[in-house]
N, C-alpha and C positions, 0 to 999 in steps of 0.2 A: 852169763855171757853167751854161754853156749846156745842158748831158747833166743836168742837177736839174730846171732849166725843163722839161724834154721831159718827165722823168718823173715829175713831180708833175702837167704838164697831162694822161699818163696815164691817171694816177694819180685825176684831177678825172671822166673823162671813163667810164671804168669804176665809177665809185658808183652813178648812177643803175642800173647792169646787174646788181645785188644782186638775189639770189632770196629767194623767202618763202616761208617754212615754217610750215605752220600747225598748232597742235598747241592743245591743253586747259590751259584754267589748270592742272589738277591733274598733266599730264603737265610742264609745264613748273615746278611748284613743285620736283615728282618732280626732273628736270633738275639745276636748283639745285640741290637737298639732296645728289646725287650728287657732284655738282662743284666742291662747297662745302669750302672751308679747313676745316672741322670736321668733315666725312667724312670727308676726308680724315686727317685726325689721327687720328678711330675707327679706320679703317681700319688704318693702321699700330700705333696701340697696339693692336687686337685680334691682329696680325699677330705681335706682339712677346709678346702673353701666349697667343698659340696654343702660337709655338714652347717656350714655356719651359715651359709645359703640358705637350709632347712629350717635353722633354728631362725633367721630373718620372717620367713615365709611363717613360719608355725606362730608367730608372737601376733602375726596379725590377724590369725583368728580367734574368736570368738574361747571364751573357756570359764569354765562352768568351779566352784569352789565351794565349798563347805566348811564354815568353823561355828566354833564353839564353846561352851566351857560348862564342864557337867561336873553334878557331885560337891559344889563348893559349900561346904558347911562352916558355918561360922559362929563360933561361941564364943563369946566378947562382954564385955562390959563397956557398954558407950555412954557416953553423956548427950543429954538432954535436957534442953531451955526450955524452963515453965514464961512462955512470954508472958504470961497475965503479971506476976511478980517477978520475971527476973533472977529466979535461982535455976541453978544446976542442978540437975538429978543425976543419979548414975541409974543403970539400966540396963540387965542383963539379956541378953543378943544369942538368940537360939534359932541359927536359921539355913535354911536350905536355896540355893539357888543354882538355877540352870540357863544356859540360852544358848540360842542356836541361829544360824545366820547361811542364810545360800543366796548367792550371789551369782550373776552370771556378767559376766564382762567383755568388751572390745575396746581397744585400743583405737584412738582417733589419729590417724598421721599427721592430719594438716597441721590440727593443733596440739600434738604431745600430751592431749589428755587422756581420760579413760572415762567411758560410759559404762554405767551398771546398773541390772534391776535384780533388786534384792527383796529377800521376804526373813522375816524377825520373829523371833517367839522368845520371848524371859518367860520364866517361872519361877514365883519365890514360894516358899513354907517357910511361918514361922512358929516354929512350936510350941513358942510361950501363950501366944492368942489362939493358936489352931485355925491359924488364918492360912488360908494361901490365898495369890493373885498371880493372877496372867496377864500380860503383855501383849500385844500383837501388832505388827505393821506386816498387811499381808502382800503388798507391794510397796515397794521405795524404788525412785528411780534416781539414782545419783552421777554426777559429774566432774570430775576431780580433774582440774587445772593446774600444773604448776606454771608459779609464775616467773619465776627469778630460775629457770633453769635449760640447758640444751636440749631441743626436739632432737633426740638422738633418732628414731625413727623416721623421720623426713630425713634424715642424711644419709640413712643407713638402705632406705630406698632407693637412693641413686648410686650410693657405691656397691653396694652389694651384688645385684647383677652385673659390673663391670669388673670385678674380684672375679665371681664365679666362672665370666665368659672368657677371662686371660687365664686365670688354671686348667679352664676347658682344655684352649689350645695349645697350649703349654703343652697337655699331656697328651692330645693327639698330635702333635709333629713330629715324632721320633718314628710314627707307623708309614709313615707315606713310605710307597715303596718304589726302590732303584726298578728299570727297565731292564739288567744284566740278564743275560741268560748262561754266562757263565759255570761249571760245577765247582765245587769245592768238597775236597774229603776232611772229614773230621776223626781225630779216630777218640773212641771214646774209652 
């Protein structure tokens, strides 16, 4: 109890030793509006329709990708039709496969599709014959249409910079500044 007394009397005795800072009404409205629960909100919601603005704008360029599947080893027992007679064999499966696929893409607005030109490489080993074979499509150019679904990017076109342009000003109207030439003391 004793150690609260001390530090409240302090606590009493450092008030009077506040400094004062002297600034304009219109610096110190400025102040507020900065500091304000509702800047503050601007500020985040423009921040939140900046990015999604970016992420709009970044979807419709161009983007480069890479997949694959390496290493897939398969030992199996499969079956196989002797077409000449019509029986079943079974047949052990000792094999090695790779492939690889780059792709580079853009999104089409008008029509919600996507254009690509891709290049392909499979590779198999099978270590029962001590075969291997390659694959290769050294350009594909492809176009993927949906058909039964919303061009969400034709929509997102037109709202999107009119999202961005009202969180814009959203967050610039709180800076406009009063013409006061007023002072005001703060003591801090």
């Amino acid at each position: 109890m004793r150690k609260y007394s001390i530090f409240i009397f302090l606590l009493a005795l450092a008030h009077p030793l506040r400094a004062c800072i002297y600034m304009s009404l219109s610096e110190a409205i400025r102040l507020a509006q900065e500091r304000s629960l509702e800047a503050k909100m601007a500020r985040f919601s423009f921040l939140g329709s900046y990015w999604t603005y970016r992420s709009y704008r970044a979807e419709l360029l161009p983007s480069a990708s890479l997949s694959g599947s390496l290493l897939n080893y398969d030992r199996s027992v499969t079956s196989v039709r002797n077409y000449d007679d019509g029986r079943i064999n079974y047949v052990e499966n000792n094999s090695l496969s790779n492939s690889l696929t780059l792709s580079v893409s853009q999104n089409v607005v008008p029509t919600g599709g996507t254009v690509s030109l891709q290049s392909y490489l499979y590779h198999l080993e099978q270590f029962n014959y001590d075969l291997r074979t390659f694959n290769t499509q050294p350009l594909r150019l492809v176009y993927e249409q949906p058909l039964r679904s919303f061009n969400s990017l034709k929509w997102r076109g037109k709202s999107e910079p009119v999202a961005y342009e009202r969180a814009r000003r959203q967050y610039l109207e709180p800076y406009r500044h009063t013409g006061s030439r007023s002072h005001l003391i703060i003591y801090v």
